[in-house]
N, C-alpha and C positions, 0 to 999 in steps of 0.2 A: 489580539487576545492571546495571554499568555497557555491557558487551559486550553485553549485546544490546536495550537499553535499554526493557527494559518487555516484551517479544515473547517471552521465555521459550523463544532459540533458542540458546544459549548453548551450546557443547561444552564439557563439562567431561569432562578425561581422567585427572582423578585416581582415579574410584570405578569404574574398566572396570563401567558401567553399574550397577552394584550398590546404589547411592543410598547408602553409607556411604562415609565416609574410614575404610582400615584402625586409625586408631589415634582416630577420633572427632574429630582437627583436621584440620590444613590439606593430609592424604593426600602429606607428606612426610615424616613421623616429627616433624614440629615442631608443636603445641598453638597456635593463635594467641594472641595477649594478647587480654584484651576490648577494646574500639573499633572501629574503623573497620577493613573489611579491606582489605587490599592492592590497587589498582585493576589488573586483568585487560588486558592489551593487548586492543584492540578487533581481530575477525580480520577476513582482510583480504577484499575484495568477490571474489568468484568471477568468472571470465575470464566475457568478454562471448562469446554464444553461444544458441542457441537450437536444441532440435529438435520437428520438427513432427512428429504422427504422427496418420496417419487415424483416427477414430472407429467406433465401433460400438454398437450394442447400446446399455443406458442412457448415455452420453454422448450417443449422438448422439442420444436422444429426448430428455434434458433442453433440450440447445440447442433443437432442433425446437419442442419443444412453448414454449419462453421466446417463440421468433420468432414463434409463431401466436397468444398470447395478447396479445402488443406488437402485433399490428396487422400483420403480416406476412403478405401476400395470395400470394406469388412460392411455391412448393416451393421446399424445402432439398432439394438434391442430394446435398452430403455437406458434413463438421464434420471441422477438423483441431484438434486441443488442441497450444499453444502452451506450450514447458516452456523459459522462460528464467531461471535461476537468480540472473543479474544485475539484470532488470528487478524479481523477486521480493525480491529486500534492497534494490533502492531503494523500490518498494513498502514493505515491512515499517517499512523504517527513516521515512521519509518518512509512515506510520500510525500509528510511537511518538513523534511529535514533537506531531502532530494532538493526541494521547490526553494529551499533559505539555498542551500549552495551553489542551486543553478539560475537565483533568478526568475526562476519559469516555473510551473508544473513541471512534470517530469512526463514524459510516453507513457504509455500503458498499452498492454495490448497482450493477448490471450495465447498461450501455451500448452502442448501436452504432454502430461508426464506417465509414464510407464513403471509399473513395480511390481511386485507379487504379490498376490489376490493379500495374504497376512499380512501386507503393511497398509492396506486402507485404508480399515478405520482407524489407525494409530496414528496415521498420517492427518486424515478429515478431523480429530478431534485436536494433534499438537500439532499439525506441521511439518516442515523441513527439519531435521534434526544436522547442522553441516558435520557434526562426529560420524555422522554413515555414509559419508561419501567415499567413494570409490571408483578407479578409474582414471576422472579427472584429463583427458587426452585431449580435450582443447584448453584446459585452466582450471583453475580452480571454484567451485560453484555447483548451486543446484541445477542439471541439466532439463533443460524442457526442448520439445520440437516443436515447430510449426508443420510439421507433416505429423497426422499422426499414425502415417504408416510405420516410422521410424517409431516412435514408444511402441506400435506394437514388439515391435520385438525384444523392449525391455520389460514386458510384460509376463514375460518367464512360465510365456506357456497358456497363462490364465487369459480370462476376457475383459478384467476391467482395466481401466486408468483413468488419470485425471484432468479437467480442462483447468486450466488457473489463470488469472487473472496477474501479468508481471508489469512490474515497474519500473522503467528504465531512464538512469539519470546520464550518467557520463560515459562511454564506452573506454574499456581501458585498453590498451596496447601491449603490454606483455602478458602472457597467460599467466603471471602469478593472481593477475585481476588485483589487482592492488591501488593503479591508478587512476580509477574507474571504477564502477560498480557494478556491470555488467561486460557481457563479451557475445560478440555475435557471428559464427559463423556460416559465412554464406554458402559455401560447398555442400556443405552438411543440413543447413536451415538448423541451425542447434544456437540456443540463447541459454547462455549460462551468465544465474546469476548469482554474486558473491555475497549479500546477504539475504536469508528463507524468509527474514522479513517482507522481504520487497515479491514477493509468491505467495499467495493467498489461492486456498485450493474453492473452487467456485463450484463444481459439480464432478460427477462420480459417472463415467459412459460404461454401459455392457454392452459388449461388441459381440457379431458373429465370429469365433475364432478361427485363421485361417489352418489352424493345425487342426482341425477338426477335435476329440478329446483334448481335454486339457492336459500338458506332460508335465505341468507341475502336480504342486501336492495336490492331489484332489480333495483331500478333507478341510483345505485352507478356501479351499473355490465355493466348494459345498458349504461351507458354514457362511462364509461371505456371501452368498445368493440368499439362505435362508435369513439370517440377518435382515436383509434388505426384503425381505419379503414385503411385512409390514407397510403402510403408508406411509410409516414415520420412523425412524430409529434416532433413540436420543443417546448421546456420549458424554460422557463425561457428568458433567455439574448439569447439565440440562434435562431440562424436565418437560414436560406435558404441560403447559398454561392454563390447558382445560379443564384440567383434571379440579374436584373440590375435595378437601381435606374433612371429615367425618369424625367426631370424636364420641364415643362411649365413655361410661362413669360407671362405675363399681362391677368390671375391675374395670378400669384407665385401659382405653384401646385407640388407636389412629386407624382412621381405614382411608384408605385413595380410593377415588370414585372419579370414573367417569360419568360425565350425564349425558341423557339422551339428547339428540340432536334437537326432540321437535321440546324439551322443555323450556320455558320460560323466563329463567334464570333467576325465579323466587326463591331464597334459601331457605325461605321458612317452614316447608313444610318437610325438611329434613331433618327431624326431632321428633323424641314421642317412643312410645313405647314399640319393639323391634318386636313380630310376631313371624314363627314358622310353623308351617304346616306339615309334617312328617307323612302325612298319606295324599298329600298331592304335592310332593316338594318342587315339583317342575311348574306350579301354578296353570296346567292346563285346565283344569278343571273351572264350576264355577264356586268362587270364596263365599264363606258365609259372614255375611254384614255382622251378625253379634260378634265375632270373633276377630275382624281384620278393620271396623268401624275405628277409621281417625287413629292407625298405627301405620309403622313402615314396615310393608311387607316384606318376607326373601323368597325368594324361589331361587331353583335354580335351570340352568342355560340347558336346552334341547326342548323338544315336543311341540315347538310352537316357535309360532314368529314374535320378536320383541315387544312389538307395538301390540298384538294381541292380548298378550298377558299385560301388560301394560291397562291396556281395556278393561280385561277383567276385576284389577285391583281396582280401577277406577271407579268401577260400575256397585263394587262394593262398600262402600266408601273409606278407603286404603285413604291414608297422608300423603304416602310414597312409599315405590316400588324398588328393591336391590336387587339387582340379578345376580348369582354366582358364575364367575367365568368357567371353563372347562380348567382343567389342571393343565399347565404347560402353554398358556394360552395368554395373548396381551390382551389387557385393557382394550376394548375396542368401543367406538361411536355407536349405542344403537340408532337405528331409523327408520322410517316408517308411519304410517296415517295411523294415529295414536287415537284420535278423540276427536269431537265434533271439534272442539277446542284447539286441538293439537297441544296442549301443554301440561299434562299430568307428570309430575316430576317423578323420574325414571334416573338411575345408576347403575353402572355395570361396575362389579368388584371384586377381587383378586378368589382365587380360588382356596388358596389357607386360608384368608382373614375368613372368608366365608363361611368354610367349615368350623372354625373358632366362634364365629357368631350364631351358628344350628348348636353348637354345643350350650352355648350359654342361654340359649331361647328356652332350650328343658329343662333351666335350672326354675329352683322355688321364684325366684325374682328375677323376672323379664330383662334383660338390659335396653337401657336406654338410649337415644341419638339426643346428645343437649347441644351440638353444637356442629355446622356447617360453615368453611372460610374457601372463600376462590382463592386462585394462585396468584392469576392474574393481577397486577398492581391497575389499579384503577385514580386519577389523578378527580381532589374533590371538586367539585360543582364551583364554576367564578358564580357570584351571586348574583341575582337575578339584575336587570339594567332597566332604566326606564323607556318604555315605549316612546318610539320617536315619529310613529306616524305620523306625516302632514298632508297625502293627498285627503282628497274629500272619500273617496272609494277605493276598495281595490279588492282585485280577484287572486289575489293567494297570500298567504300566511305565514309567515316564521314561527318556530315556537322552541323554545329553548332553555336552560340546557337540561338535556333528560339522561337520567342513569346509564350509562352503556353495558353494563353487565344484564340488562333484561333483553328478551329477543327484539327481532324485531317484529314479530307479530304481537306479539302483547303490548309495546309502545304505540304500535300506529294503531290499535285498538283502544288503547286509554285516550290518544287525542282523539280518535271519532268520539268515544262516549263524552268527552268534553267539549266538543263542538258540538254537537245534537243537543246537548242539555242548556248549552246557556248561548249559542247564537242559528236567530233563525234561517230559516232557509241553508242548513250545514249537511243536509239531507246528501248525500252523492258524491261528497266534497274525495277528491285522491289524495290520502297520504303518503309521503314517504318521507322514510327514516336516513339520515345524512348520519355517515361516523365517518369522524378525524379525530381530532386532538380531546374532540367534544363529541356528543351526539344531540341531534337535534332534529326537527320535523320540518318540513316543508309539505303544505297543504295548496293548491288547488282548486280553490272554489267554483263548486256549479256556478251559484247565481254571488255578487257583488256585495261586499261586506262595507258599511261605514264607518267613518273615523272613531265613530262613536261607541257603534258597537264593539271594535276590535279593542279600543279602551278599558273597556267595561269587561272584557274577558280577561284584562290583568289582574282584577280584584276579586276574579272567580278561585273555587277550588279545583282543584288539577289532582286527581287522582291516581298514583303511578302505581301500578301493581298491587293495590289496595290501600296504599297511603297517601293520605291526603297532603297536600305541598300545592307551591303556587310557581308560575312559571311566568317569562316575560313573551307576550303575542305582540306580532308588529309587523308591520308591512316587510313583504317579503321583497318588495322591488323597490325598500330602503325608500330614504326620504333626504330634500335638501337641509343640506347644512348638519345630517347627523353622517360622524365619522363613520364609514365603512367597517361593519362586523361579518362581512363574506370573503376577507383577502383571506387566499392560500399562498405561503412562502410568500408575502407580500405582493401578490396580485389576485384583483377580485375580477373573474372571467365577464361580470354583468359590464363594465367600467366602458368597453367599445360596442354594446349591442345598442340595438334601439330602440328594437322591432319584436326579437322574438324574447327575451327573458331580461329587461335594461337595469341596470341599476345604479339609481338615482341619488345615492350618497356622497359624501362628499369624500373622495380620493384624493391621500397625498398623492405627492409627486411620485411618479416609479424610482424604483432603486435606483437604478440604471439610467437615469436622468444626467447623471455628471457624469458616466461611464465613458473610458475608453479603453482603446484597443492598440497593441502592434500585432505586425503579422512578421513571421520569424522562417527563414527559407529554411525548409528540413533537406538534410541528404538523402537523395534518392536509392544510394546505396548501405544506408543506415537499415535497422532493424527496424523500424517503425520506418523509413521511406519506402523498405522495399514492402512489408506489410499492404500498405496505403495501393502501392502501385499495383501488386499482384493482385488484391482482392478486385481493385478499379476493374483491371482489364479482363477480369476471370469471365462475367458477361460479355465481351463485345463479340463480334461486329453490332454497332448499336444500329438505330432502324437508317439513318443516314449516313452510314461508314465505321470507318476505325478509326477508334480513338489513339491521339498520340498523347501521354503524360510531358507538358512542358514544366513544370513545376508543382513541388508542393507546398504551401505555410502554414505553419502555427497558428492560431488566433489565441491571441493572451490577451484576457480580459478580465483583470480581477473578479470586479464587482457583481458579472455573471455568475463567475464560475460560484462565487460563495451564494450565489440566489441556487444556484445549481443544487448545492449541497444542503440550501436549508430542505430544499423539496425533497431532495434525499431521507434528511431526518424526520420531514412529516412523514415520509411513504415508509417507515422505518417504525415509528409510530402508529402511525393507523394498521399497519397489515403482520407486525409484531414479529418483522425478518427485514432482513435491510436488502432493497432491491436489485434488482441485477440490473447490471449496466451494461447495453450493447453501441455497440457505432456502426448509423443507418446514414445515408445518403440523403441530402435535400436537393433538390434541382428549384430553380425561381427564378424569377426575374432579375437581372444581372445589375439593374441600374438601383437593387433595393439592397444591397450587401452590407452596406455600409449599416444602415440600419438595425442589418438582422446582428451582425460582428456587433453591435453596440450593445442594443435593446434585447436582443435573442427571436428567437422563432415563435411569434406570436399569432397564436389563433385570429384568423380572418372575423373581419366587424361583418356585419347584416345588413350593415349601408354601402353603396354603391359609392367610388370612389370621384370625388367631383374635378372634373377637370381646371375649376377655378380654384380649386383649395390648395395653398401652397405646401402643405406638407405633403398631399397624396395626388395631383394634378400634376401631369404633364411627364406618367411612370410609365403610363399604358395598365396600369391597373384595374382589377377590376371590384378589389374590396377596398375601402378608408383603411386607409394608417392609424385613421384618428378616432378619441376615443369619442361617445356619444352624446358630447359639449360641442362639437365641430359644426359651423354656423354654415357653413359649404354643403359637406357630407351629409347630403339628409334624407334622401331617394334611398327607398329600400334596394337590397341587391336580390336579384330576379335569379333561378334559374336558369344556366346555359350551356347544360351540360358540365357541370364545375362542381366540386366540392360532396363529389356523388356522397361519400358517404361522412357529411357531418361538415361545420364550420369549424377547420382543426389544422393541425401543423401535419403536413403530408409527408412520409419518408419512405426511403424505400430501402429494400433489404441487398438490390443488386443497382449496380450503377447505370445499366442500361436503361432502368425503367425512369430513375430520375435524372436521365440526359433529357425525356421527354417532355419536360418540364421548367428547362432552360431555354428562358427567354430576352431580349433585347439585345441578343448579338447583332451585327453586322451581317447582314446576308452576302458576305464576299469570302473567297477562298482563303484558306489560314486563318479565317477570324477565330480567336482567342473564346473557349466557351469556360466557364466557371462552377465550379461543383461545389458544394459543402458537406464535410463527414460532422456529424453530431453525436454525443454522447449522447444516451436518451435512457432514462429510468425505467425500466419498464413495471417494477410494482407486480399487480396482478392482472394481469391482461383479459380482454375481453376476446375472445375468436371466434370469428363471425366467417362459416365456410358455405356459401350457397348465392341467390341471385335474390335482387331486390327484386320485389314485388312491383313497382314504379322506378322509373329512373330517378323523379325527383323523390322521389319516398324520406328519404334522410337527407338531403339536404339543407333543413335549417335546423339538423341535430346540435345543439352549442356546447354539448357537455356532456358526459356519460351520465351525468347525474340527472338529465333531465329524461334517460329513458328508464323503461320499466319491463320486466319480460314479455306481455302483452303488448304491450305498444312495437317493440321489437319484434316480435314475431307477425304482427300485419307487415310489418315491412322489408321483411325477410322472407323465403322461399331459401331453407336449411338443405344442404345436402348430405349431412353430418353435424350429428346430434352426439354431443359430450358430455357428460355427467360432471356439472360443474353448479354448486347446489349456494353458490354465491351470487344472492341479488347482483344483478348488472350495475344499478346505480353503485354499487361499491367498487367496483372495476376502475382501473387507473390506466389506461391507454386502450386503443382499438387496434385489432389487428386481424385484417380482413386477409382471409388466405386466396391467394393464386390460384385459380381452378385451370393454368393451360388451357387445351384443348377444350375443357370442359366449359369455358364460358360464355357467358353473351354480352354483348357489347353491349355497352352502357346501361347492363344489369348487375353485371359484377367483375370480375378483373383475371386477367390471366396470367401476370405476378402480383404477389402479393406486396402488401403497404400496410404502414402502420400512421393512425392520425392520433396526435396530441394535442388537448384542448388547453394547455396549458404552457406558457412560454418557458417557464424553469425546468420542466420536465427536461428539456434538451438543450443541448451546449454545444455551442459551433464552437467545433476544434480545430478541422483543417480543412484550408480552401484550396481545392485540386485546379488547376489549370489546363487545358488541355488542347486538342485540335481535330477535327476531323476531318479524315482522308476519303480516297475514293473507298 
């Protein structure tokens, strides 16, 4: 593809996501001719901008833990991730030019740079500027370290710097850096490289400084800390997604609004005549109903909690409630237990527009709200599909597709009321709300729905936020011979179960069917060999010796790596920041390599691996290879102390944990053991820091999506509790932390690991060889 030149980021809006052209050509009604197709306008680079947003939970221990293994003596205070959509296409683009010249991908591998506290945000929002280089005493280039003891000291005193994400294609040989595109030296651990392209700043670290006061400016440190106060800080062209746009008429006013957390994402009751009360302008009081009856109230911000006053307009019968900010103060989320309901439409807004709007409430003619727009782009509804159920019953439901600008309280509340109304026995039934590309329902049933019935709720009305519309209901565990509408990046996770959640549609072939692979020797004394190797051995002695590095390779695999990338642009899509990408350890079975270098790191099936089946027989396995058509593999898999937490792709963050994990060596001396590094997406993480309730307790977890905070906590026993106000089922990897000392065996784990339920999420990049000693 010309547009996105090898990166497989390409928007194609002919198939609204469906992976077909309606007529099998060019998704115009027109068949192309064979030859060469049409060359695609390349789209255009996205507004320069950047927003920062504090860290938590697995983020901020990834960074942490990268800064303690690089030689990082100082505490990390706190980790901001850096989300620039501009610096990321000159990246990308600037990494498909490497991949034409070299043949290959190009390395990649994490860096830190040092500055002064005033070039941060200039830097987080444009980049490497190469006019401010200076120095230059190994070549010429943006200089980064892999210690980041050394940026401390280009740090000029202050406490932040940067981690970046670099890209290395050719190493060049003279310091002009000319024949080459980077330059590495080992003395120093200093990777300078010759275009800011190929450096993409990925997060923002505040360190304990070791000069205790800061001896640079201090009013450049001081305002860079305040800055970053906020949860958020936006740069540049970026903005707030959240935020709804408010418009007034006579006179013409724009107001920006925040909305509350727990509203519902109705616009409509943002309109209507704007009333303020000058003797209780704080809204603590109680409102009187002739007066505030089916208008938008203002008050303003002190004397009470958000959600209180919130209540009180509510109880009056207010439209909706504006809060004025404090003067000098951002935009913030209110939150809090609002209403039986939880959904009375609540706004926080700016402290001048505020004042401008109490001014114009005491004029002879009230001003008006005629109009409320989100920011957010929202792609329209594919039209509904015909139900394709064929078994005779079934106990859960698909329902699709539903607005995603409503919560999700208010969504999984319109499908109860439409399943209680029109199918019997819906009484108990568990909703939950699925968002990607789309959003959608998955139900649950207490008791067994028929063909018949579930039929007959296609031609019901579907009531979304009080508008009546129709939706397509269908067996949620798919049917033969209808094409599969659950693949993500072209795999649907039901396709190898059989047992605990199967799905029985018809699957094409996987991508990766025709795929293959070389494997390419890296130099061990390269920048990315010795990376590879230091990080390897920063764990050992492992539980049965020292490891020795015999080799490292490559894995080039097209067809992956571009499934890689589409998961990228879903997880990019759904979570509205494109995700961070770390390289974690897999340890396996050694005679299944070939496989995973082919196919990639595919979530464990629920059936037990049949010793007669020629694809998964004769491995020593203990799950099928194979998907849930496999006439062999048919015996559920039991329990055996395995897969403690979930049927998922296991990784680990230090290499010693996943040597424990490597299996089908030779039990003789020197035998040759095999490791895998993976790319792996991480999205929005799940952190799960305490002991299972049962050992088996998660075990036939298949999917983040199949749990729910309730259900999660029978099964957990928390030892740390994190304010993370994101349904679970929306989470995109697990990542169970290390309790050391703190754990119990075969309750919870004493390093930590990360499981992906999804094969694309991760990309086998390099296969470590190794040996180990006395």
């Amino acid at each position: 593809c010309h547009s996105c030149a090898g990166e497989g980021m390409w928007e194609c809006m002919h198939c609204q996501g469906r992976g077909l052209f309606p007529c099998g050509g060019c998704g115009s009604g027109q068949v192309l001719r064979a030859g060469r197709a049409p060359r695609a306008e390349a789209p255009a680079p996205p507004e320069a901008g950047a927003t920062l947003r504090r860290c938590a939970g697995t983020e901020h221990e990834q960074v942490a833990k990268l800064w303690a293994e690089r030689g990082g003596a100082q505490r990390v205070i706190a980790v901001w991730s850096i989300d620039n959509p501009l610096l990321a296409w000159r990246y990308r683009g600037r990494r498909g030019e490497l991949a034409r010249e070299l043949g290959r991908p190009p390395s990649e591998l994490k860096g830190f740079h040092g500055t002064h506290p005033r070039n941060i945000r200039t830097i987080a929002e444009h980049g490497f500027d190469d006019s401010k280089r200076s120095g230059q005493a190994f070549g010429a280039g943006e200089y980064f370290a892999k210690d980041p003891e050394v940026s401390v000291h280009y740090s000029k005193g202050g406490s932040f710097m940067f981690v970046c994400q670099l890209c290395l294609g050719k190493e060049s040989s003279p310091e002009e850096n000319i024949d080459g595109d980077h330059i590495w030296v080992p003395g120093c651990s200093y990777y300078v490289i010759s275009s800011p392209a190929q450096a993409l700043p990925t997060y923002i670290v505040e360190f304990e400084s070791p000069y205790g006061p800061p001896i640079s400016d201090e009013v450049s440190q001081s305002e860079l800390r305040a800055a970053l106060a906020s949860s958020r800080l936006f740069l540049g062209a970026a903005g707030d997604d959240r935020m709804l746009d408010l418009s007034v008429v006579e006179p013409t006013l724009e107001i920006e609004a925040m909305p509350a957390a727990w509203w519902n994402g109705d616009l409509a009751p943002f309109s209507g005549e704007l009333c303020f009360d000058a003797g209780d302008e704080l809204g603590t009081g109680a409102m009187s109903p002739a007066v505030v009856r089916d208008k938008v109230v203002i008050v303003k911000r002190g004397g009470g909690k958000f959600a209180a006053k919130a209540e009180v307009a509510r109880l009056a019968g207010a439209r909706a409630l504006l809060l004025i900010q404090s003067a000098d103060s951002q935009l913030i989320r209110m939150t809090g237990p609002c209403s039986a309901d939880g959904s009375f439409p609540a706004a926080m807004i700016g402290h001048t527009t505020g004042q401008r709007l109490i001014e114009l409430c005491t004029s002879v003619a009230p001003p008006r709200l005629v109009g409320a727009r989100r920011r957010r782009p929202e792609a329209a509804l594919p039209p509904n599909r015909p139900c394709a159920m064929s078994a005779a019953n079934t106990d859960a439901l698909w329902l699709g597709y539903l607005h995603g600008h409503f919560a999700d309280e208010q969504l999984a509340g319109d499908v109860r009321r439409f399943l209680e109304q029109h199918l019997p026995g819906a009484k108990g039934a568990a909703v939950r709300i699925v968002r990607g590309k789309f959003t959608q329902a998955k139900v649950k049933l207490a008791s067994e729905a028929t063909r018949a019935e579930v039929l007959a709720l296609n031609d019901r009305p579907f009531v979304e936020c009080g508008v009546s519309r129709s939706v397509t209901v269908d067996d949620a565990h798919g049917s033969q011979g209808q094409q599969c509408p659950r693949s993500i990046a072209g795999y649907c996770r039901g396709r190898n179960l059989r047992f605990v959640d199967p799905c029985w549609c018809e699957h094409r072939a996987l991508p990766t069917a025709s795929a293959t692979y070389r494997l390419e020797e890296i130099d061990l004394g390269s920048a990315k060999g010795d990376e590879i190797c230091s990080a390897f051995m920063k764990s050992e002695p492992f539980h049965d010796g020292r490891p020795t590095v015999l080799s490292v390779r490559a894995i080039h695999n097209k067809t992956l790596a571009r499934q890689h990338e589409l998961f990228r642009a879903y997880l990019t899509e759904k979570n509205g920041e494109a995700p961070r990408q770390v390289e974690l350890y897999h340890g396996t079975n050694v005679n299944i390599l070939d496989t995973v270098y082919t196919h990639g790191l595919f979530p464990p099936s629920d059936a037990q691996a049949s010793e007669e089946c020629p694809v998964s027989g004769g491995k020593g396995l203990r799950t099928s290879l194979c998907d849930n058509g496999c006439k062999f593999c048919r015996s559920r898999h039991e329990w055996d102390r395995c897969h403690t937490f979930g049927l998922g792709g296991y990784l680990g963050d230090i290499a010693q944990k996943s040597h424990r994990y490597v299996s089908g060596v030779a039990c003789e001396p020197g035998a040759q053991h095999k490791m895998v590094v993976c790319s792996v997406l991480l999205g929005d993480a799940l952190k799960l820091e305490g002991h299972l309730t049962e050992p088996r307790g998660m075990h036939e977890v298949f999917s983040l999506r199949a749990l729910d905070q309730d259900s999660l906590s029978g099964m957990m026993e928390s030892v740390c509790q994190e304010c993370d106000t994101r349904p679970v089922d929306q989470k995109d990897i697990l990542f169970v932390k290390g309790l050391r000392q703190g754990c119990r065996p075969g309750y919870s784990v004493f390093n930590s690991e990360y499981i992906s339920f999804h094969p694309y999420q991760c990309l086998p990049l390099y296969e470590i060889s190794y040996q180990i000693g006395a």
